[in-house]
PDB file of N, CA, C and O in Angstrom:
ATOM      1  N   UNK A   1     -25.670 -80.266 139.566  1.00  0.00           N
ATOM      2  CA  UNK A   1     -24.385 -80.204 138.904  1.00  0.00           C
ATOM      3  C   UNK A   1     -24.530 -79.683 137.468  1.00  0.00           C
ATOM      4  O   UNK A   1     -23.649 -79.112 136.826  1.00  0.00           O
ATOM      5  N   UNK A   2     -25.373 -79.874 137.194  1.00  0.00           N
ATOM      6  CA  UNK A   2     -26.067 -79.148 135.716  1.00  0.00           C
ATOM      7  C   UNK A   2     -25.580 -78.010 135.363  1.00  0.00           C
ATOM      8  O   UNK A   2     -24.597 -77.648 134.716  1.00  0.00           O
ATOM      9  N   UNK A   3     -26.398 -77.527 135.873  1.00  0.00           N
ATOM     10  CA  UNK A   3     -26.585 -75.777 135.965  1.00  0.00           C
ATOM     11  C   UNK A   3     -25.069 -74.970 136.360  1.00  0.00           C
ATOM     12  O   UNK A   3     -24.897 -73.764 136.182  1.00  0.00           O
ATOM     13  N   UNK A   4     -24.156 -75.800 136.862  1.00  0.00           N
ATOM     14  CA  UNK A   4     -22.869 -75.389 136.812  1.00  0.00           C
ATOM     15  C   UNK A   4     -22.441 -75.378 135.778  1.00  0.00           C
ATOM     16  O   UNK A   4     -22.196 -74.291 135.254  1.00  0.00           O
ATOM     17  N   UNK A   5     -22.167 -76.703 135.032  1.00  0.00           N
ATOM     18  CA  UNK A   5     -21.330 -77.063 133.777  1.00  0.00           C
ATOM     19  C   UNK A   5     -22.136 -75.979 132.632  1.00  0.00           C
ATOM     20  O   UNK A   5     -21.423 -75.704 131.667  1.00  0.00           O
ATOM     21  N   UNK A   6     -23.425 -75.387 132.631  1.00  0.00           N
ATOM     22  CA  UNK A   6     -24.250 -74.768 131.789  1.00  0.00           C
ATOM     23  C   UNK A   6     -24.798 -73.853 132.540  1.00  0.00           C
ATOM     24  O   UNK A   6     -25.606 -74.355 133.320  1.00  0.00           O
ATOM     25  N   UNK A   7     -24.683 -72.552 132.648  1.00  0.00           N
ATOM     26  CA  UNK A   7     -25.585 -71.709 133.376  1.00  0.00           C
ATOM     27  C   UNK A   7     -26.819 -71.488 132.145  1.00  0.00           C
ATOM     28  O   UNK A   7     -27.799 -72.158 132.471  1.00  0.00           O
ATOM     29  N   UNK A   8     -26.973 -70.997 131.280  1.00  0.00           N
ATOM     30  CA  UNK A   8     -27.873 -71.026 130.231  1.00  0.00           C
ATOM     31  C   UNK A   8     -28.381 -72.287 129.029  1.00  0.00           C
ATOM     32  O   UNK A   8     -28.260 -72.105 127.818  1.00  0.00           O
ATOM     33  N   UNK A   9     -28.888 -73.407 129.566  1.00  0.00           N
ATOM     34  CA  UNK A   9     -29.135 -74.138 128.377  1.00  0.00           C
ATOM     35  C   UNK A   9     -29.205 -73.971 126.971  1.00  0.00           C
ATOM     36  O   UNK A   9     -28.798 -74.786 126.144  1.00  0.00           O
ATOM     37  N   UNK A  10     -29.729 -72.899 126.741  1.00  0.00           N
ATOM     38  CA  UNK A  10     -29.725 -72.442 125.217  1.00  0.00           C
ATOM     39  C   UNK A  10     -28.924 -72.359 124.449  1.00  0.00           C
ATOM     40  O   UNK A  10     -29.056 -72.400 123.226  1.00  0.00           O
ATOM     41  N   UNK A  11     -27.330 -72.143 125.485  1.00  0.00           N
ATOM     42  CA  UNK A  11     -26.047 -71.719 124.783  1.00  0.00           C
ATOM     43  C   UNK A  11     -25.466 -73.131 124.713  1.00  0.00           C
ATOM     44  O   UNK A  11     -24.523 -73.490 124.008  1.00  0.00           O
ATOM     45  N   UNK A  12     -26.252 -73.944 125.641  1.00  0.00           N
ATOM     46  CA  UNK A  12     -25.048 -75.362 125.169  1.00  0.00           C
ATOM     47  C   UNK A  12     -25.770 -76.389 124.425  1.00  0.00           C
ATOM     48  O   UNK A  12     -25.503 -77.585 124.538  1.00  0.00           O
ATOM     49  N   UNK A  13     -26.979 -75.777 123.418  1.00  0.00           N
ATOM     50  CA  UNK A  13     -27.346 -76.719 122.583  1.00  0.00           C
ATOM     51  C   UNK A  13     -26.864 -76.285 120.995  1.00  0.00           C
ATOM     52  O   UNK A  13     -27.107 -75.276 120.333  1.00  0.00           O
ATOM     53  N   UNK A  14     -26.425 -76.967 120.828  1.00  0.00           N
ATOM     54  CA  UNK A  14     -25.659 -77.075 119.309  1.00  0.00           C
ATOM     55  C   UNK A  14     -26.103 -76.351 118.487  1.00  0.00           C
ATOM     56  O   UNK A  14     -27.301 -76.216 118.734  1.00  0.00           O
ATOM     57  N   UNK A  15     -25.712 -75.575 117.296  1.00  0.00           N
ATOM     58  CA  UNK A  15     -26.670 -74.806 116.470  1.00  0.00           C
ATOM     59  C   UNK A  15     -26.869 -75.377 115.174  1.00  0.00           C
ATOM     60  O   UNK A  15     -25.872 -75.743 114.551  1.00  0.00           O
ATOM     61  N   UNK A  16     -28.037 -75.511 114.664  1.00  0.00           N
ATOM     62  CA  UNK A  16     -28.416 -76.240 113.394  1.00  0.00           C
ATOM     63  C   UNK A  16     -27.242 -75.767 112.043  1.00  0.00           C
ATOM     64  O   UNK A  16     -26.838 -74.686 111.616  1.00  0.00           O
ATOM     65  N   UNK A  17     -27.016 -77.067 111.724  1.00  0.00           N
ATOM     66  CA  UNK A  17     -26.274 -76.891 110.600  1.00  0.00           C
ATOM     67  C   UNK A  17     -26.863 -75.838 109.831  1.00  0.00           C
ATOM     68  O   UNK A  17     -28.042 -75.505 109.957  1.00  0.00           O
ATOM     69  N   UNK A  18     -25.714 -75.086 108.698  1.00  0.00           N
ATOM     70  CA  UNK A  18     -26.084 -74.342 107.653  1.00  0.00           C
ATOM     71  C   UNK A  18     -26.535 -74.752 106.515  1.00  0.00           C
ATOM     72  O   UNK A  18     -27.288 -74.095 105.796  1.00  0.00           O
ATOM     73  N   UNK A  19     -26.052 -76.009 106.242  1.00  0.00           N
ATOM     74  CA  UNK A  19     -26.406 -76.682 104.622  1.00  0.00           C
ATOM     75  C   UNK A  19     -27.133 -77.742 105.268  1.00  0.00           C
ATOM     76  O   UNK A  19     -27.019 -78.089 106.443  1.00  0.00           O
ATOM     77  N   UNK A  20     -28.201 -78.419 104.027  1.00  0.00           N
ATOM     78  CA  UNK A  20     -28.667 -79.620 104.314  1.00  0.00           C
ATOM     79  C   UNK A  20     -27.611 -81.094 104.022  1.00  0.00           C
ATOM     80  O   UNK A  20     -27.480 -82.195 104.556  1.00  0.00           O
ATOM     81  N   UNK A  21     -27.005 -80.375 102.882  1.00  0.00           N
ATOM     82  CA  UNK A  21     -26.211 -81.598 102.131  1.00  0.00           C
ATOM     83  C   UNK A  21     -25.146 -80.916 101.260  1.00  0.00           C
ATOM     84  O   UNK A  21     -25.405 -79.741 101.000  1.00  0.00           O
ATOM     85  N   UNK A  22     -24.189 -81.326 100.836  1.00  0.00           N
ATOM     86  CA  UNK A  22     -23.185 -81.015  99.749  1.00  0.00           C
ATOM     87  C   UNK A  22     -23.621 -79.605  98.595  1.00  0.00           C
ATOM     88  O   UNK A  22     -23.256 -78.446  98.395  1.00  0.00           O
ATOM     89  N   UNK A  23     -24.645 -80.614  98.040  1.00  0.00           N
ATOM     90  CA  UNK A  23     -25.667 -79.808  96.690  1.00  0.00           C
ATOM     91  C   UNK A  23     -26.048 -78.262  97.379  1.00  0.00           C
ATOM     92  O   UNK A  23     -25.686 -77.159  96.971  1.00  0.00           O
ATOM     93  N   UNK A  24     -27.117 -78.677  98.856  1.00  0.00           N
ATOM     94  CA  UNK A  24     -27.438 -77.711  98.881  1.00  0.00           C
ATOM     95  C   UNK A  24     -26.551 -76.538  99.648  1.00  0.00           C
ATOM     96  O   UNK A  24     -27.021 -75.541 100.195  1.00  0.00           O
ATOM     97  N   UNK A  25     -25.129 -76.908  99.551  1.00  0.00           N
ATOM     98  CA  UNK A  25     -23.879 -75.894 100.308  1.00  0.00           C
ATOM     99  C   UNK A  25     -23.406 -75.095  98.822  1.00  0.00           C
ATOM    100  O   UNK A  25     -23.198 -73.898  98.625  1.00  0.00           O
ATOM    101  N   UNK A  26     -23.336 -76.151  97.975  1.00  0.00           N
ATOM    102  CA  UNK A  26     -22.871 -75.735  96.731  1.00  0.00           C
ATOM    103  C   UNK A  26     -24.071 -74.521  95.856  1.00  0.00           C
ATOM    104  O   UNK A  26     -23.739 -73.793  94.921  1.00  0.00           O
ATOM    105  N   UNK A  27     -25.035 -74.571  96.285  1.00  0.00           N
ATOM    106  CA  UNK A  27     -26.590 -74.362  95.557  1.00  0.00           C
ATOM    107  C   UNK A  27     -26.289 -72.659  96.943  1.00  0.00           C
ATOM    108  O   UNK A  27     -26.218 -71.556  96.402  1.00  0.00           O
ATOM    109  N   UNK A  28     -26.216 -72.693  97.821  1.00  0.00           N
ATOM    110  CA  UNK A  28     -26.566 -71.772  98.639  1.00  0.00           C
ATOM    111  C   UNK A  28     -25.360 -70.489  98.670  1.00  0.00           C
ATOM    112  O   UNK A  28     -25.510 -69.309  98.989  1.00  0.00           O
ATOM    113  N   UNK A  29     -24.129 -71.216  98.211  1.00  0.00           N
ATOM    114  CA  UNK A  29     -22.921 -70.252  98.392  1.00  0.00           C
ATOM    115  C   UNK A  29     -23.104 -69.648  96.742  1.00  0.00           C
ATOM    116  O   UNK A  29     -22.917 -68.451  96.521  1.00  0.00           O
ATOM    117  N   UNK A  30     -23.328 -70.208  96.093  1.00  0.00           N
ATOM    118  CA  UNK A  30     -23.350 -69.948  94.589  1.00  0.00           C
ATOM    119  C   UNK A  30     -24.502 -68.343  94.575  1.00  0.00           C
ATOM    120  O   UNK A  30     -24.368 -67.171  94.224  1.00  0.00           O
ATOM    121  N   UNK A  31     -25.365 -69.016  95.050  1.00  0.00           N
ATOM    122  CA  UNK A  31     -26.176 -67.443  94.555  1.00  0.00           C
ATOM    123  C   UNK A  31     -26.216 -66.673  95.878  1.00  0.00           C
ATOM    124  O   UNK A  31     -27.094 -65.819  95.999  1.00  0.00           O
ATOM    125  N   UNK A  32     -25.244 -66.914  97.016  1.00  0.00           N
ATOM    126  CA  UNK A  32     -25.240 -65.902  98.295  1.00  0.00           C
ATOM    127  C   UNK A  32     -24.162 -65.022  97.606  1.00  0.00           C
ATOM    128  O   UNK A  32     -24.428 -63.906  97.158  1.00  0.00           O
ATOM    129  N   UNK A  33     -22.964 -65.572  97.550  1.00  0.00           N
ATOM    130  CA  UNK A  33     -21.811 -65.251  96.697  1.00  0.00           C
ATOM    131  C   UNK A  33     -21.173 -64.863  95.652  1.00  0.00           C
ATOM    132  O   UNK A  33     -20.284 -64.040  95.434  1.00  0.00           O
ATOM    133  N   UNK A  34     -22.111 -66.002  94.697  1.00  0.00           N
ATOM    134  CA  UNK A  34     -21.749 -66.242  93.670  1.00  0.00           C
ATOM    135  C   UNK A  34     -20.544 -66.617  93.413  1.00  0.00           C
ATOM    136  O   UNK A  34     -19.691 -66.811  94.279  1.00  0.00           O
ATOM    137  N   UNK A  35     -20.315 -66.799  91.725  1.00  0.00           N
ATOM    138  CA  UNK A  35     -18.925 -67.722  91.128  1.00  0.00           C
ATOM    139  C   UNK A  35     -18.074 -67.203  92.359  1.00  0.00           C
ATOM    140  O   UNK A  35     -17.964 -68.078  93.217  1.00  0.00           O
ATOM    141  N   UNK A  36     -17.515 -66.145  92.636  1.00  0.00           N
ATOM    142  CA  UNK A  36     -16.552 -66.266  93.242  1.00  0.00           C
ATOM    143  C   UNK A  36     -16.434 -66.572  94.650  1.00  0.00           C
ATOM    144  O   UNK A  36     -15.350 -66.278  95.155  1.00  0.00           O
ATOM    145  N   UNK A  37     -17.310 -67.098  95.399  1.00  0.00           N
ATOM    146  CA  UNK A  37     -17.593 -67.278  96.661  1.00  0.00           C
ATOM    147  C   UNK A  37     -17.050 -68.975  96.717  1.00  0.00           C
ATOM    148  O   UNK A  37     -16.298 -69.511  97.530  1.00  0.00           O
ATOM    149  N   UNK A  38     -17.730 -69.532  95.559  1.00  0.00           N
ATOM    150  CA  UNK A  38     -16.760 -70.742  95.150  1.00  0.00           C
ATOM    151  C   UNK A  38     -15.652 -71.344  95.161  1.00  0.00           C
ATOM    152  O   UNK A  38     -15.442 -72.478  95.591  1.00  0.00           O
ATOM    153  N   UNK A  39     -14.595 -70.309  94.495  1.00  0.00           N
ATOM    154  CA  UNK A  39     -12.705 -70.773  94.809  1.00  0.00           C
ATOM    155  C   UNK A  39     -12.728 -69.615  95.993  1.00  0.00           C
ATOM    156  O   UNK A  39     -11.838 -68.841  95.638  1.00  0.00           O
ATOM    157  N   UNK A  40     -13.237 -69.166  97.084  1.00  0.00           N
ATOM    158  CA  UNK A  40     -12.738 -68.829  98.485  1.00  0.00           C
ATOM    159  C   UNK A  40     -12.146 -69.940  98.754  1.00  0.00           C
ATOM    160  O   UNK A  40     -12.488 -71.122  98.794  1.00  0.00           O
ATOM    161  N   UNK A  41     -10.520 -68.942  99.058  1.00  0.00           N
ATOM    162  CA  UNK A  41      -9.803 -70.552  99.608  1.00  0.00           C
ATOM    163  C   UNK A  41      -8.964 -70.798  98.625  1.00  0.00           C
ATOM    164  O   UNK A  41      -8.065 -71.575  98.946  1.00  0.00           O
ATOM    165  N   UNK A  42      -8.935 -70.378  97.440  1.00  0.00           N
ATOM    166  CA  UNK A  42      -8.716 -72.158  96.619  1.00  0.00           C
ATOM    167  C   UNK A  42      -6.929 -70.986  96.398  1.00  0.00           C
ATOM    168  O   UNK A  42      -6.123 -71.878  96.132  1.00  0.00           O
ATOM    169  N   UNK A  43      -6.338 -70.013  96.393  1.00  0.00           N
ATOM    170  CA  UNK A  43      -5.273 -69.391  96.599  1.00  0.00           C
ATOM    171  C   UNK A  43      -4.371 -70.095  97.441  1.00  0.00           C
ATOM    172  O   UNK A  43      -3.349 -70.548  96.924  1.00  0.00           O
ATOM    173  N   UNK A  44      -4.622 -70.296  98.891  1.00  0.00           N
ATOM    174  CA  UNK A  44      -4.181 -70.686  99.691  1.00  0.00           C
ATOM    175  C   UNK A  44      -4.019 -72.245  99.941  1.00  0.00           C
ATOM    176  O   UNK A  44      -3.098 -72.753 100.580  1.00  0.00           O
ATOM    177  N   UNK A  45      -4.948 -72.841  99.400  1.00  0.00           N
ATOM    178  CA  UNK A  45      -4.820 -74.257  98.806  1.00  0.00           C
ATOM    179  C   UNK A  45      -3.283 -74.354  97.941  1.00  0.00           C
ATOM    180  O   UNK A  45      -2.241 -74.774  98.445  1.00  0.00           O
ATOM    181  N   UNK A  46      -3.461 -73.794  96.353  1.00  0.00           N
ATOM    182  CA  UNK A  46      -2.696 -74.172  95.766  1.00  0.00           C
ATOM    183  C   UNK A  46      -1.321 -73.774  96.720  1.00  0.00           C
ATOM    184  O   UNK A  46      -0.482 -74.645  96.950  1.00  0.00           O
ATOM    185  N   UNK A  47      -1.145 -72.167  97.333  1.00  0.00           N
ATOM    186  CA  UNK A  47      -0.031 -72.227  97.810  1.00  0.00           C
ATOM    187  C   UNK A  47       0.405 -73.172  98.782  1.00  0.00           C
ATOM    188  O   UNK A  47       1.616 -73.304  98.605  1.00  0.00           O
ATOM    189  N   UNK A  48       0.057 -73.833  99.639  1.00  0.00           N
ATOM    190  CA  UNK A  48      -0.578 -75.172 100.265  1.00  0.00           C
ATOM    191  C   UNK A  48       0.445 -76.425  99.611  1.00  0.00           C
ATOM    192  O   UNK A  48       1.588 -76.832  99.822  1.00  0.00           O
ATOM    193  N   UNK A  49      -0.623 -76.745  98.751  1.00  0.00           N
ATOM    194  CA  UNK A  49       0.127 -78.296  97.992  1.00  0.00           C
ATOM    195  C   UNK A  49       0.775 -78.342  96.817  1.00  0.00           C
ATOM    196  O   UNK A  49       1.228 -79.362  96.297  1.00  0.00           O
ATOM    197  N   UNK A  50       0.833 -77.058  96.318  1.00  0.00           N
ATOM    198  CA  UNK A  50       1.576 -76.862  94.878  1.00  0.00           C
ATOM    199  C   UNK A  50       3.067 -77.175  95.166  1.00  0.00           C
ATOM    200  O   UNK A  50       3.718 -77.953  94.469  1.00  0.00           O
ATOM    201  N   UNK A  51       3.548 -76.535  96.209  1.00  0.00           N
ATOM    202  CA  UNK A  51       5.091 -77.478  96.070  1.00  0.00           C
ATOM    203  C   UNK A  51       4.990 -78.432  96.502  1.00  0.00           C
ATOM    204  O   UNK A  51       5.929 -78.995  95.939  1.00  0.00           O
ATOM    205  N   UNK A  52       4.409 -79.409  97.336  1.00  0.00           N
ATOM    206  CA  UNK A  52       4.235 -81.032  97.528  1.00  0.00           C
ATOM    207  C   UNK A  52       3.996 -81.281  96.300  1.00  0.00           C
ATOM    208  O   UNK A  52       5.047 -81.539  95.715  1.00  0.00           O
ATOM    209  N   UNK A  53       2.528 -81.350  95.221  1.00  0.00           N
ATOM    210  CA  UNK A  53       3.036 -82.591  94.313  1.00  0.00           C
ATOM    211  C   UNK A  53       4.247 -81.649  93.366  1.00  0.00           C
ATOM    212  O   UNK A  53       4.652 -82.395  92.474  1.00  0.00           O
ATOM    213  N   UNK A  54       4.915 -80.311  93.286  1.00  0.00           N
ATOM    214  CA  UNK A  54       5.814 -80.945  92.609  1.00  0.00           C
ATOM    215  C   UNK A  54       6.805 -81.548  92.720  1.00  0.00           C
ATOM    216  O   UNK A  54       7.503 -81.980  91.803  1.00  0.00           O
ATOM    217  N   UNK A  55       6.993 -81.656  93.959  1.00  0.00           N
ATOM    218  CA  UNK A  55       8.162 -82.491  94.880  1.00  0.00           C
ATOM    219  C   UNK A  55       7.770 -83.753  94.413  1.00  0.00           C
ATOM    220  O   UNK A  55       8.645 -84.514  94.000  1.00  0.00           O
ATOM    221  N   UNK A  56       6.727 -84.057  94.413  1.00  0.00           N
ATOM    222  CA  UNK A  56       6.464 -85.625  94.592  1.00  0.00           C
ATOM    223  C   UNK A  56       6.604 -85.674  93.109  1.00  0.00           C
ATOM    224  O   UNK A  56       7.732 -85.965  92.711  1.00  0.00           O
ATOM    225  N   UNK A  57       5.562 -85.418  92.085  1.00  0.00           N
ATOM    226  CA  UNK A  57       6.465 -85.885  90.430  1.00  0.00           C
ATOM    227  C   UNK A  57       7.767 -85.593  90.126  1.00  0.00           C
ATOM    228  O   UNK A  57       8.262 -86.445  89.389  1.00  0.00           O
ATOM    229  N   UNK A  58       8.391 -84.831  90.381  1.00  0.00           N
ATOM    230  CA  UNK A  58       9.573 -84.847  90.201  1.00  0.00           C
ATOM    231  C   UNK A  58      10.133 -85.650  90.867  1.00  0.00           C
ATOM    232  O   UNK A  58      11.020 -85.968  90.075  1.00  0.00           O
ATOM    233  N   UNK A  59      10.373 -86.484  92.099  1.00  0.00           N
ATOM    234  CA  UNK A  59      11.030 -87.134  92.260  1.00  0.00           C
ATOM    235  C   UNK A  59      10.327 -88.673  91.683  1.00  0.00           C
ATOM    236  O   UNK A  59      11.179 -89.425  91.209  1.00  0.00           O
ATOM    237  N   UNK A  60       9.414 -89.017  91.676  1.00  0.00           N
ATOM    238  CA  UNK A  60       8.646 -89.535  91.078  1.00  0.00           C
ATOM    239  C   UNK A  60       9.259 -90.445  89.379  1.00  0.00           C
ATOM    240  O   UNK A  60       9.352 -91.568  88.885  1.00  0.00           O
ATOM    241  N   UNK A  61       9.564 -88.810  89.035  1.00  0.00           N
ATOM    242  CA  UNK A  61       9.513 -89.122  87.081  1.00  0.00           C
ATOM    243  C   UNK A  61      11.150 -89.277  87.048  1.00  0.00           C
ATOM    244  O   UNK A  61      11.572 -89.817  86.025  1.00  0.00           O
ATOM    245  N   UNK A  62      12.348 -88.794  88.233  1.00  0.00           N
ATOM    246  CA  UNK A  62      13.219 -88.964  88.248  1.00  0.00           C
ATOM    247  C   UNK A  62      13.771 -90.705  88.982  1.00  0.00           C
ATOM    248  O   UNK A  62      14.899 -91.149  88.770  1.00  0.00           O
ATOM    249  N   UNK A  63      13.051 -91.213  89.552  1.00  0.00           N
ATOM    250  CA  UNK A  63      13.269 -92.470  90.700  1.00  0.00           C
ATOM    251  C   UNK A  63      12.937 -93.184  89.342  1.00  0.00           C
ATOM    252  O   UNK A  63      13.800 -93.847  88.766  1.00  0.00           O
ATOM    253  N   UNK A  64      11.610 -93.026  88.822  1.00  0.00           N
ATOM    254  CA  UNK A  64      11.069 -94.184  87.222  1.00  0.00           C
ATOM    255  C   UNK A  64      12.231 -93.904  86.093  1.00  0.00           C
ATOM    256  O   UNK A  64      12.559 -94.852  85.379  1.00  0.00           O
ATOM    257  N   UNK A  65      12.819 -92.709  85.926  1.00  0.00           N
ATOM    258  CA  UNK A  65      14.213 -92.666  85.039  1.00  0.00           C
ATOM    259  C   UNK A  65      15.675 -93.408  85.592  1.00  0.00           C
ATOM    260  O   UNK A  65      16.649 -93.848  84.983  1.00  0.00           O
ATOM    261  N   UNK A  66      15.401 -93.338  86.744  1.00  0.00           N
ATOM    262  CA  UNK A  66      16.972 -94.070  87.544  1.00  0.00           C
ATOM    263  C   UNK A  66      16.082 -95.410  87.311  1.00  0.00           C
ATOM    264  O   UNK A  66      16.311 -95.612  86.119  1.00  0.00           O
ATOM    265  N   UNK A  67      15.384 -96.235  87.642  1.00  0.00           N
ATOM    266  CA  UNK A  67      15.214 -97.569  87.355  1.00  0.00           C
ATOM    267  C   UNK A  67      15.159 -97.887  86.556  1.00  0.00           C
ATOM    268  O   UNK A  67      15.620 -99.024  86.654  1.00  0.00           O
ATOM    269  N   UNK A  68      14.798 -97.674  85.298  1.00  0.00           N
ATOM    270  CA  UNK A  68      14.454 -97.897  84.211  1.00  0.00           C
ATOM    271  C   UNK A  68      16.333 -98.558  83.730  1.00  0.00           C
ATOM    272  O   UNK A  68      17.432 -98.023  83.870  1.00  0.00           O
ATOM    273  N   UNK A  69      15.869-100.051  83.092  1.00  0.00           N
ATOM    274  CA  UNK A  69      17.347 -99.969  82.341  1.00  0.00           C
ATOM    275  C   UNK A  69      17.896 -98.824  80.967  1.00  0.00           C
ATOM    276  O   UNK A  69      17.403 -97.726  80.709  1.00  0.00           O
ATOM    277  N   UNK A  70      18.944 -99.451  80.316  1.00  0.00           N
ATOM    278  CA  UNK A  70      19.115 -98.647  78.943  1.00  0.00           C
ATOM    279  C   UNK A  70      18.592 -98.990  77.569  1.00  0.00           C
ATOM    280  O   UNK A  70      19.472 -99.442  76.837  1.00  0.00           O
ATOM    281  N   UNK A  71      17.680 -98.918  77.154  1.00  0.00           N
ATOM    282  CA  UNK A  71      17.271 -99.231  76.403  1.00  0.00           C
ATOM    283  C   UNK A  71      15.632 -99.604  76.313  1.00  0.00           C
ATOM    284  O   UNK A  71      14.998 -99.932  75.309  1.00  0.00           O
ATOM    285  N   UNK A  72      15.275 -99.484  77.351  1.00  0.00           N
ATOM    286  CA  UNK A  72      13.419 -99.734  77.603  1.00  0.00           C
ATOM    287  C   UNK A  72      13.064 -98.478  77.861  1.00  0.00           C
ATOM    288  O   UNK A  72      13.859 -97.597  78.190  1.00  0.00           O
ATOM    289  N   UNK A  73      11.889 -98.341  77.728  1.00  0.00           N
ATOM    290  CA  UNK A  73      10.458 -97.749  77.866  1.00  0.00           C
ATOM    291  C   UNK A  73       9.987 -97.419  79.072  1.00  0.00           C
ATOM    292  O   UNK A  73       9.536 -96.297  79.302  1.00  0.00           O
ATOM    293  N   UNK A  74      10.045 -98.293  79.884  1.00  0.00           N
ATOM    294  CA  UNK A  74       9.133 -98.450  81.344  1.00  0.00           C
ATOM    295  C   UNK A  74      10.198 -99.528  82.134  1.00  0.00           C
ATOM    296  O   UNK A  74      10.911-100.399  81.635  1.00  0.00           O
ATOM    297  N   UNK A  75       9.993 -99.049  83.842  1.00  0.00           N
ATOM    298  CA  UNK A  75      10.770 -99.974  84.758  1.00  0.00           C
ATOM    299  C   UNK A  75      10.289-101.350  84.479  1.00  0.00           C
ATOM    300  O   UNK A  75       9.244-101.537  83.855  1.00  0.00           O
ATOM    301  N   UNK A  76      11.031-102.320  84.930  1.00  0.00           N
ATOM    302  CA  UNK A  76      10.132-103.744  84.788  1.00  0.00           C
ATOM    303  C   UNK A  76      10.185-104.404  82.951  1.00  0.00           C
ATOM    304  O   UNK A  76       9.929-105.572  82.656  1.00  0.00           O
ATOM    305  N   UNK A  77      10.530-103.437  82.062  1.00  0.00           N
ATOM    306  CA  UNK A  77      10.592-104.529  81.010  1.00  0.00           C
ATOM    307  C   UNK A  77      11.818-104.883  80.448  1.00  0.00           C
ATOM    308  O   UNK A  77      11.874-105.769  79.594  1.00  0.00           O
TER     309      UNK A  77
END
């Protein structure tokens, strides 16, 4: 039943990771790449979550202005 699910063993053994650890992903893209191999990505990120948090502080700094009484500082005093 083996040899069905796998005709070539070789292809269904996993392939060794690329990095050893964090450092050495950070250490290996840096001088394959260099600086800019670094923010790959990081465009599509901000377009990503840049309107979530400003959704979220703004409603945020507006919800802490509606609670707040007249005359304090901060909700709660």
């Amino acid at each position: 039943m083996a040899p069905a699910l796998c005709p070539a063993p070789a292809a269904c053994l996993e392939p060794r990771p690329a990095y050893r650890g964090p450092l050495h992903c950070l250490v290996t893209v840096a001088r394959e790449e260099g600086l800019r191999g670094l923010y790959k990505g990081s465009s599509a990120l901000l377009l990503r979550e840049g309107h979530s948090f400003a959704t979220y502080f703004l409603s945020y700094a507006m919800l802490c202005e509606w609670l707040t009484p007249a005359g304090h500082s901060r909700p709660g005093e």
